[in-house]
C-alpha positions in Angstrom: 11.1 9.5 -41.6 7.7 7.7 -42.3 5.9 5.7 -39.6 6.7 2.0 -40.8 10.7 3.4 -41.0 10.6 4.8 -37.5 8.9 1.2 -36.3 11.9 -0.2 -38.7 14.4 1.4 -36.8 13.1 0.7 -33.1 12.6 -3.1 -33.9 16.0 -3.2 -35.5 18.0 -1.8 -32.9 15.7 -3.5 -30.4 17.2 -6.7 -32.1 20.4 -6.0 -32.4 21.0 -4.5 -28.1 19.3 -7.1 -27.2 21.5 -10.3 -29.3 24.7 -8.3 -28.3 23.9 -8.1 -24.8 23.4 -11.8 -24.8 24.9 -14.2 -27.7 26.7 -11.5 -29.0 29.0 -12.1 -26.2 30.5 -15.7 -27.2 32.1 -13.9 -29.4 34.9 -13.7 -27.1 38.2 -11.8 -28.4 35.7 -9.7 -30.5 33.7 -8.2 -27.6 35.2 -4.7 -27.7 33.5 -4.4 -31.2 30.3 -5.8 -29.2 30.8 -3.3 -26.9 30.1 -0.2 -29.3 28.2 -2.0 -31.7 25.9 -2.3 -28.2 26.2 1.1 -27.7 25.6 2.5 -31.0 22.3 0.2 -31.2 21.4 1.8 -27.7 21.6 4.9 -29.1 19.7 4.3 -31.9 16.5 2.9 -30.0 16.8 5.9 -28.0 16.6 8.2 -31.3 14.0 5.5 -32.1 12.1 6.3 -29.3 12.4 10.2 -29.9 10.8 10.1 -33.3 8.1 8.0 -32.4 4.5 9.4 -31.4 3.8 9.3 -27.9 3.6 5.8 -26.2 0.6 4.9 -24.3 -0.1 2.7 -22.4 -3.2 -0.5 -23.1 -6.5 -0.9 -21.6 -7.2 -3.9 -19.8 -9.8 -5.3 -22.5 -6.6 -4.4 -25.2 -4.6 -6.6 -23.1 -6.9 -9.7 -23.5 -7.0 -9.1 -27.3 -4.1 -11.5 -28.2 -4.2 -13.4 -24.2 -5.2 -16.9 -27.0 -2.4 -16.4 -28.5 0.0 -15.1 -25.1 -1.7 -17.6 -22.7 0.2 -21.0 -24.3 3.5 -18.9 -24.1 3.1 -17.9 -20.8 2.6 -21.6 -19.4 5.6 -22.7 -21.6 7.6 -20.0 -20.2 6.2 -21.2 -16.8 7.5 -24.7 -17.3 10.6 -24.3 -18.6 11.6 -21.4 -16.6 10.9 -24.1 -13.6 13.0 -27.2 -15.0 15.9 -24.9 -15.8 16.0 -22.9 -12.6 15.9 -26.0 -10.8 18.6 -27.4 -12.7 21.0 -24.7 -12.2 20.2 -24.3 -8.5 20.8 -28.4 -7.3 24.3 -27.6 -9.7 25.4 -24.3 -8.3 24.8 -24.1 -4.0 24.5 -20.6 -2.6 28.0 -20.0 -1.2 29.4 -16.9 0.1 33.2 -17.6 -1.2 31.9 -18.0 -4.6 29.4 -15.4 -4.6 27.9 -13.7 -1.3 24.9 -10.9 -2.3 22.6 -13.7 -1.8 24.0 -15.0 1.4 24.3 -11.5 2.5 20.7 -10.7 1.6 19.5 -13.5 3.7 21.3 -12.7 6.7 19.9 -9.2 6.4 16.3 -10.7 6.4 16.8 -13.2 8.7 17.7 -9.8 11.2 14.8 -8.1 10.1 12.4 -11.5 10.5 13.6 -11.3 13.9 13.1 -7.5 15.1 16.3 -6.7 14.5 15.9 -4.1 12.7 18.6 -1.2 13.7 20.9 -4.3 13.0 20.4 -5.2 9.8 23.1 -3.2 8.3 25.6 -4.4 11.1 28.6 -6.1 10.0 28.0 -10.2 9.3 31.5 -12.0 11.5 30.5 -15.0 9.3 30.9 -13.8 5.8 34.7 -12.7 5.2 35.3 -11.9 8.7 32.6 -9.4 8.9 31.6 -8.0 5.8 29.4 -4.8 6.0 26.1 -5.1 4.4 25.8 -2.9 1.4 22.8 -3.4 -0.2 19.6 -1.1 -0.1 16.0 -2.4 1.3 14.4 -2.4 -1.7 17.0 -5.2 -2.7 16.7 -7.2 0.1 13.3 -6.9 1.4 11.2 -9.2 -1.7 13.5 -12.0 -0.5 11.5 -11.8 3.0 9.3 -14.6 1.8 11.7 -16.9 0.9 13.7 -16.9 4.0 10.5 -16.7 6.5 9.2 -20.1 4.9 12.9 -21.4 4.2 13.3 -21.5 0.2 16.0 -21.2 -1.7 16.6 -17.4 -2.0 16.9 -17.6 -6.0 13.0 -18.4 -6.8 12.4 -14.8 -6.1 14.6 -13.7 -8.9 13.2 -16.1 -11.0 9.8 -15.0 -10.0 10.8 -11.3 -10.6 11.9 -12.4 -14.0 8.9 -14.2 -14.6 6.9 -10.9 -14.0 9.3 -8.9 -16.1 8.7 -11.5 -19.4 4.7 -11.6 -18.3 4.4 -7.7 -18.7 6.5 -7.5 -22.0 4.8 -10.2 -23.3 1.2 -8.8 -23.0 2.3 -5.0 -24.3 3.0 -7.0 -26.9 0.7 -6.5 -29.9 1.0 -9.8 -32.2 -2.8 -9.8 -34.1 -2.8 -7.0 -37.1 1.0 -5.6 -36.4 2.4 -7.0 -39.5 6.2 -9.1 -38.4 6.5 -6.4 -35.5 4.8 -8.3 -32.9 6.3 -12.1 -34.2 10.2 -10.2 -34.6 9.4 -9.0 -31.0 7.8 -12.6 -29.6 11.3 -14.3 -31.1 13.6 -11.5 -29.7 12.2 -12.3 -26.4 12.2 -16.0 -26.6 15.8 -15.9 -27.5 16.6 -13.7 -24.4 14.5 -15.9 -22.5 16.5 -18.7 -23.7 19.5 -17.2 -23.2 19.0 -16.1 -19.7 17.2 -19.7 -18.1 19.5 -22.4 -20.1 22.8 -20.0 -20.3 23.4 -19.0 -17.0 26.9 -20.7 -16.7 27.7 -17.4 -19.0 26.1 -15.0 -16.9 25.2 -16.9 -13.6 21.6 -14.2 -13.3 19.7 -17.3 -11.7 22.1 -18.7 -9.8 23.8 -15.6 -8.1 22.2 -12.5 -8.4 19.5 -10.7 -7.0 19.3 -8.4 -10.5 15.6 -10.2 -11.2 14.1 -8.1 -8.6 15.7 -4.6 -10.1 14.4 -5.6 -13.5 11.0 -5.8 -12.0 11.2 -2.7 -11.0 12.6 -1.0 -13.8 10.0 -2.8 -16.0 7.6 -0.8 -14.1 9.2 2.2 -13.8 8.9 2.4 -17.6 5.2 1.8 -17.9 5.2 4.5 -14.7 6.7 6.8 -17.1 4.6 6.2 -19.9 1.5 6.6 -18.3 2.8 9.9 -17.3 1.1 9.3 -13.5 3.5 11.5 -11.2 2.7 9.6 -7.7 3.0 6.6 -9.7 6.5 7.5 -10.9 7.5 8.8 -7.6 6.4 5.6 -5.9 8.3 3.4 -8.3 11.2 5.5 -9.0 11.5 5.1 -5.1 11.9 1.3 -5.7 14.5 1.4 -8.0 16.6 3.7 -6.3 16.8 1.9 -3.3 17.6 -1.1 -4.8 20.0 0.2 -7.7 21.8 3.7 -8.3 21.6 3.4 -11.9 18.5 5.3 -12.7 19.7 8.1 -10.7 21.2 10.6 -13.4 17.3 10.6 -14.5 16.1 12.1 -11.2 17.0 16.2 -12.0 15.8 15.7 -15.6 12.5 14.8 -15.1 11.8 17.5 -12.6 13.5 19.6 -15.2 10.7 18.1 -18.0 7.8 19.1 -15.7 9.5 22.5 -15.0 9.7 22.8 -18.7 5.9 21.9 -19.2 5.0 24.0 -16.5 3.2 21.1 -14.8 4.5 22.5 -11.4 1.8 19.4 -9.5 3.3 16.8 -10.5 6.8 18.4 -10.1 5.8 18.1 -6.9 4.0 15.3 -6.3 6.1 13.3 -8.2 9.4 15.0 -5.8 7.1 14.4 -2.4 6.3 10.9 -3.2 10.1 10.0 -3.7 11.0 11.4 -0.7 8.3 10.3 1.3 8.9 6.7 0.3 12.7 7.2 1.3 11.9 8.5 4.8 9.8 5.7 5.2 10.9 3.1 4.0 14.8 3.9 4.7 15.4 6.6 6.7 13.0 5.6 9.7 13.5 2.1 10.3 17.3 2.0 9.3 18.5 5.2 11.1 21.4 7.7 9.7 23.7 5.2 10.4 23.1 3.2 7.6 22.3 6.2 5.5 25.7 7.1 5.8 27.2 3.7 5.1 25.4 4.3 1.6 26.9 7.4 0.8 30.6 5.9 1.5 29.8 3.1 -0.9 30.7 4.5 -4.1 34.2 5.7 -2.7 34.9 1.6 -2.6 34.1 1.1 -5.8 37.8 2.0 -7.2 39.8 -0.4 -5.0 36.8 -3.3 -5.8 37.5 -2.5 -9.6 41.1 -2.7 -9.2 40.8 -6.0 -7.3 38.7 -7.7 -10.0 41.1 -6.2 -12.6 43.9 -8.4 -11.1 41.9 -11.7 -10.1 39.2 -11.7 -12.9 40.1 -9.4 -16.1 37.7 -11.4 -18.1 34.8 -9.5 -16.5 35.8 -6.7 -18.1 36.7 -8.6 -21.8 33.6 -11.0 -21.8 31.4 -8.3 -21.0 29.8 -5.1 -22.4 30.5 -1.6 -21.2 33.5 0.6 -22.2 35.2 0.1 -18.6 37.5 -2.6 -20.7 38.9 0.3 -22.6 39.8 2.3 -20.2 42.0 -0.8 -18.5 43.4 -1.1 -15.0 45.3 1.6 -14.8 42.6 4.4 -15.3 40.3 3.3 -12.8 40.2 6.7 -11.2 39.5 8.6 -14.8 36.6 5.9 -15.4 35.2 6.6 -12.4 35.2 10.6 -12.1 33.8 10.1 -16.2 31.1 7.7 -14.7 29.8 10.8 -12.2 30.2 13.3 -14.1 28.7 11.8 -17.3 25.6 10.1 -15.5 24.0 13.4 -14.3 25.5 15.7 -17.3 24.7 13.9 -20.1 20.5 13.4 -19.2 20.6 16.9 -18.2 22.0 18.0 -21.4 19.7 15.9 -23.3 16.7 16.6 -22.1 17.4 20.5 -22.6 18.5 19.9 -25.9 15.2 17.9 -26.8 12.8 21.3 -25.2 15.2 23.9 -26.5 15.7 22.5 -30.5 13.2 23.7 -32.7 13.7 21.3 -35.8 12.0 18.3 -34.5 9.1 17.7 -32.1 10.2 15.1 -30.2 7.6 12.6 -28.1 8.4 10.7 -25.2 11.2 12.8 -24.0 10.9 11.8 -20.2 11.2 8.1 -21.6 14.3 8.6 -23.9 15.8 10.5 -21.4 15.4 7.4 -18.6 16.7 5.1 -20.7 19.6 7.3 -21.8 20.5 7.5 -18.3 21.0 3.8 -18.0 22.9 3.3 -21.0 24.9 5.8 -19.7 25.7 4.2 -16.5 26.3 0.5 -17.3 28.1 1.7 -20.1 30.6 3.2 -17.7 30.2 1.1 -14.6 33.4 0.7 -12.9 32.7 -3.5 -12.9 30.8 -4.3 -16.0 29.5 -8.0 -14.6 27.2 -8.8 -17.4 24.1 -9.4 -15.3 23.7 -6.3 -14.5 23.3 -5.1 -18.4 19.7 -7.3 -18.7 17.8 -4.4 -16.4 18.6 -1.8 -19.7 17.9 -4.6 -21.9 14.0 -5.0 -20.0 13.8 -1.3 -20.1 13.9 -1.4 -24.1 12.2 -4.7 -24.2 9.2 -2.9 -22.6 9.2 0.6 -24.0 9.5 -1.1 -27.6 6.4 -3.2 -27.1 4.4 -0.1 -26.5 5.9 2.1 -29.1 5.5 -0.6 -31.9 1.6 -1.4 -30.7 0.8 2.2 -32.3 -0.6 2.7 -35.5 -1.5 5.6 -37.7 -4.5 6.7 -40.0 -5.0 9.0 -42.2 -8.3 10.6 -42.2 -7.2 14.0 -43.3 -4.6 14.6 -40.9 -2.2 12.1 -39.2 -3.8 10.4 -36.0 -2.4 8.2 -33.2 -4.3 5.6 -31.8 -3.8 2.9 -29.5 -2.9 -0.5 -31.0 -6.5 -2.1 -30.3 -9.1 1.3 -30.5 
């Protein structure tokens, strides 16, 4: 496969997960076609991303190349992402019976503003009669701002998202990349669209907290690509104590630097993630809350079987293959979403050292975002804000892959978009 088809092939399937994770899904009664179609083109990014030369990642002067051309996008996306946040925020209050991570999130800051901080994962008597606090403190800690100086909880996901569509934007190369820069400039003003003026479809502004995991995961990308072990450990930290879903990549990237036989950053990479644990867990929460983590994902059936029999249309009006398996093999979905989250990225990054017919790049990267495809793919609630984070991670990995070029000057060469 020549260059230009292997950029083909990453901008097309770029396209298409990203449309079916979005507008794909008024389709309605046809989402379980959106479903694999989503898949397969998740798949085929990540072969994308295999065949590809190695990403790299842009100087600062390569960033200010097209910033004439960013710079009027960026304060449009500023504006608009206010006057539509606002909008959906004076229509849709912060209340616990309708939705409660937020409310939860601020009562676990409003502990922590106070020096409570051995209590913060205490059960909260006003949220449905006590309600144990479940989420991790890389969740909850950005929205420490907000509450100390009284704002509505939500502008810090829409800041998070903000910074997510900032850093995509300016990996983006637009001057001299042929449509590849334009295609990717419209796929992500669409998304952008989709996710400030649609929310009534997937209520990401108005309920979640996923903004500040797609920061993250936007980072944890560029972490990867840059091939920095203390920066990876440091990051990969972030995610995982805000989101499990990266967590099937953890034993294959020690495996791809055991592979290498880069045994530092095996272990810096290892010493910083659980260095940033100890700290910023394990030490100011205690054991207790540790092991009020661990008995998390054992709830996780009876939630699914709850919102199979009070809101099936999560599951219908969604992506993920959880619909398939319907409400009566809960248990089967579940044991097939452990055991194919750390098998399958295991296997795959074996299979990519151990084949000899290709030489694959970017290995660590495909593997990372196999491991979220993976997961939200079999997620035991498929609520479709919690697909975008997987839809930033190719976002992100794409604009770096399709800023290379090649020459030919007797052999093949890559070089970074703007050298």
């Amino acid at each position: 496969m020549n260059f230009n088809a292997r950029k083909n092939l990453l901008l097309f399937s770029l396209a298409a997960e990203t449309f079916l994770g979005s507008y794909g899904l008024l389709l309605g009664t046809q989402t379980a076609i959106v479903s694999i179609l989503y898949l397969i083109a998740s798949l085929c990014f990540i072969s994308g991303v295999l065949l590809s030369q190695k990403a790299v990642l842009p100087t600062w002067p390569d960033l200010k190349k097209d910033s004439y051309l960013k710079s009027p996008l960026l304060i449009m996306m500023l504006v608009l992402a206010y006057l539509t946040s606002r909008y959906w925020m004076d229509q849709i209050p912060l209340d616990p019976d309708f939705a409660d991570m937020l409310p939860i999130i601020k009562v676990m800051n409003e502990r922590f503003l106070s020096g409570e901080w051995r209590h913060v994962y205490d059960p909260i008597p006003e949220i449905w009669n006590g309600t144990r606090p479940i989420y991790l403190p890389a969740m909850w800690f950005p929205y420490v701002p907000a509450v100390f100086m009284k704002l509505d909880l939500r502008w810090i996901t829409v800041a998070a998202l903000l910074l997510s569509f900032s850093i995509v934007l300016f990996n983006i190369r637009i001057k001299g990349n042929r449509y590849f820069g334009f295609g990717q400039i419209a796929i992500g003003a669409l998304l952008f669209w989709w996710l400030f003026a649609r929310n009534d479809v997937h209520s990401l502004i108005s309920m979640s907290e996923e903004g500040v995991v797609i920061f993250y995961f936007v980072l944890l990308s560029l972490a990867i690509i840059s091939d920095n072990a203390f920066l990876m450990g440091f990051v990969s930290s972030c995610c995982l104590l805000s989101r499990y879903s990266m967590i099937g990549w953890l034993v294959p990237c020690l495996l791809f630097y055991a592979f290498r036989r880069d045994y530092r950053k095996l272990v810096i990479f290892s010493f910083t993630g659980v260095a940033c644990f100890i700290l910023f867990f394990l030490i100011p929460f205690g054991f207790k809350a540790l092991e009020q983590m661990i008995s998390l994902p054992s709830l996780y059936v009876s939630f699914a079987k709850h919102v199979w029999e009070f809101s099936p249309e999560v599951y219908w009006l969604n992506p993920g293959l959880a619909k398939f398996f319907g409400p009566h093999r809960i248990g089967i979905l579940h044991t097939t979403l452990l055991v194919m989250s750390f098998a399958l990225p295991i296997l795959f990054m074996c299979f990519c050292f151990y084949q000899k017919k290709w030489k694959f790049q970017n290995i660590n990267l495909a593997c990372f975002k196999l491991s979220l495809v993976v997961f939200y793919q079999l997620i035991d609630v498929p609520y479709g804000y919690l697909f975008y984070t997987s839809t930033f991670v190719t976002l992100i990995i794409g604009a770096r892959l399709l800023s290379l070029e090649v020459w030919k000057s007797g052999s093949l060469e890559v070089k970074n978009q703007f050298s």
